[in-house]
C-alpha positions in Angstrom: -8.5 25.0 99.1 -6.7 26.5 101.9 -4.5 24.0 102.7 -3.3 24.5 98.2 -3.1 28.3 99.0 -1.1 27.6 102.2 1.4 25.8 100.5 1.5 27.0 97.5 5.4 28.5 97.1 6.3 25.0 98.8 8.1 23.2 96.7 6.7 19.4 97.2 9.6 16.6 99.3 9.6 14.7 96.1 10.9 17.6 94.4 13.9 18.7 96.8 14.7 15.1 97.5 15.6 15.1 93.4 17.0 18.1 93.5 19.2 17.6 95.9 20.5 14.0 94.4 21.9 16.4 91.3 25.0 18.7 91.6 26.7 16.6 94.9 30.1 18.4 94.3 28.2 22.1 94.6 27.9 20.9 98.7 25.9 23.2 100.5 25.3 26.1 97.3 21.7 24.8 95.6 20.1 25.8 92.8 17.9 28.0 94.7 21.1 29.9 96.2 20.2 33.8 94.4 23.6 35.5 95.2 26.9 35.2 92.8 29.0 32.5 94.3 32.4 34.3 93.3 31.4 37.6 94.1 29.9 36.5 97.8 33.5 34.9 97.8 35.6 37.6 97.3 33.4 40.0 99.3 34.0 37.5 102.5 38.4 37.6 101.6 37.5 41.1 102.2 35.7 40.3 105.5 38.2 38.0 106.5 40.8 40.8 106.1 39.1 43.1 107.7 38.9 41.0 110.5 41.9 39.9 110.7 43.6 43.3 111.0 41.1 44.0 113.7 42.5 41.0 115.3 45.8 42.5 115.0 45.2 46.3 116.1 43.2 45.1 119.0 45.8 42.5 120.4 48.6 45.4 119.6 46.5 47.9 121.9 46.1 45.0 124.6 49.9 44.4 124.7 50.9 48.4 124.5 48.2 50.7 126.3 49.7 52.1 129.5 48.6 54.4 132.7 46.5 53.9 135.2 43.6 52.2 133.6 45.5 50.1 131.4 44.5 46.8 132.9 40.8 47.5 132.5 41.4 48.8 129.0 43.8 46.2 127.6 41.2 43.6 129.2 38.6 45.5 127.0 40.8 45.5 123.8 41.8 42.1 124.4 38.0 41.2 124.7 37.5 43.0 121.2 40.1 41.1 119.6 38.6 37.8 120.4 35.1 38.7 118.9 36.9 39.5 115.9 38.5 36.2 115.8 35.4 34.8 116.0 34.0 37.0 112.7 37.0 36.4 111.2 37.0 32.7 111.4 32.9 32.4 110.8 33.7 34.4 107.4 36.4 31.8 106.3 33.8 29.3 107.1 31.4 30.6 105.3 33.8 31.0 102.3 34.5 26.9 102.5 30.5 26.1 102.7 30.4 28.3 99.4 33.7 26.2 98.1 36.1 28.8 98.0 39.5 29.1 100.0 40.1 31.6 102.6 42.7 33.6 102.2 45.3 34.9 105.3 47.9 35.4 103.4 49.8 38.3 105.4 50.9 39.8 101.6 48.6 42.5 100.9 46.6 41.8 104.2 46.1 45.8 104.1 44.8 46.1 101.0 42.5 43.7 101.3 41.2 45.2 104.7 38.3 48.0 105.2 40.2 49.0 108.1 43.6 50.3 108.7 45.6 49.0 111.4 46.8 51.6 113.2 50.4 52.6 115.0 49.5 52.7 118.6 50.2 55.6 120.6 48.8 56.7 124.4 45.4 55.1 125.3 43.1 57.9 123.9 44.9 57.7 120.7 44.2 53.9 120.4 40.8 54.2 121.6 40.5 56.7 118.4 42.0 54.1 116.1 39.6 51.3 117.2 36.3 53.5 117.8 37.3 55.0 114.0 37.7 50.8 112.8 34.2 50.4 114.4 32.6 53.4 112.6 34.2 52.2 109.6 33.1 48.4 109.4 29.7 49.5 110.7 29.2 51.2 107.6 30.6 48.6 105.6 28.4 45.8 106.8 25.0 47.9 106.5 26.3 48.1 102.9 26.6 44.0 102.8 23.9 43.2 104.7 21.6 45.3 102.4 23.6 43.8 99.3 22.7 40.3 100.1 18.8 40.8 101.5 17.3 37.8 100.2 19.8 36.5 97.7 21.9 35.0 100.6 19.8 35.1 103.7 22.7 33.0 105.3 25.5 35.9 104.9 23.3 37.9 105.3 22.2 36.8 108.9 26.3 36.2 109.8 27.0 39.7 108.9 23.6 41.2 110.8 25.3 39.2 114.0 29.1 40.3 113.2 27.0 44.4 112.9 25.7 43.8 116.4 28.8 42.9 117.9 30.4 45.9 116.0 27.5 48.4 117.5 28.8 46.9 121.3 32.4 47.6 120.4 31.6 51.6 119.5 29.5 52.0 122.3 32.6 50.4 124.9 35.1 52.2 122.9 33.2 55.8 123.5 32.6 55.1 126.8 36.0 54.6 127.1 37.1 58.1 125.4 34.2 59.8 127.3 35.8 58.7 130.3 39.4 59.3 129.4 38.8 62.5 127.6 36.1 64.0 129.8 34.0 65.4 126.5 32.1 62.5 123.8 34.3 62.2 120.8 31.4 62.0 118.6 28.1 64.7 118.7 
């Protein structure tokens, strides 16, 4: 009796072994997948956008921040930009397991993006840019993580690692404008 009540919302290896013979061209989305397919799709373009112009900004801010510090920083925004390769390219994955297409085409790369890309400017006015990207995306991905709960643990779990990473950039970006201002940008 225990053993029945322990495994009770099992579903029994004869079972998934038949359902997974049916549907072959769905690849990895099942029948037990909860979330909308095409609405998980377009919400990772988004990410992918978002990313992407993260990418962009940061590797802008590596190539043009100047003074004294501007080694250390641009090593810092440079570091940024590669952890945002990474989301971006784990979010066009995760598009192709759900079978759509990723889409980095540069038309309408803005529009498509949570964030704004910025226009440079002296270091403190980059660090701005990037700590106000980071505040921004934050918020977004508490949105999406709360969206997809238990419908699409597997988002869900990408976009709870892509949130920590975020939470690391803010903090390094206000201890940079702490340190280059003299007085925390935020209260």
């Amino acid at each position: 009796m225990a053993d029945d009540k322990k495994n009770a919302f099992l579903t029994d290896v004869q079972t998934l072994r038949a359902n997974a013979k049916k549907s072959l061209d769905d690849g990895a989305v099942t029948a037990t997948y909860k979330g909308d397919v095409k609405t998980t799709i377009d919400i990772l373009q988004a990410v992918v956008a978002t990313e992407l112009v993260c990418v962009l900004r940061y590797t802008m801010h590596a190539i043009s921040v100047e003074g004294l510090t501007s080694e250390s920083v641009g090593a810092e925004f440079s570091e940024h930009a590669a952890s945002e390769r990474k989301h971006m390219l784990a979010a066009a994955n995760r598009i192709d397991q759900l079978g759509g297409v990723p889409n980095f085409n540069p038309e309408g790369l803005a529009t498509r993006s949570a964030t704004e890309y910025g226009n440079g400017g002296n270091l403190v006015e980059m660090v701005k840019q990037d700590l106000i990207a980071e505040r921004v995306v934050i918020e977004h991905y508490q949105e999406l993580i709360r969206y997809f709960g238990d419908n699409d643990p597997t988002t869900r779990i990408m976009l709870e690692g892509f949130l920590a990473d975020e939470e690391d950039h803010a903090t390094d970006l206000h201890d940079l404008l702490v340190a280059h201002e003299g007085k925390p940008f935020l209260n």
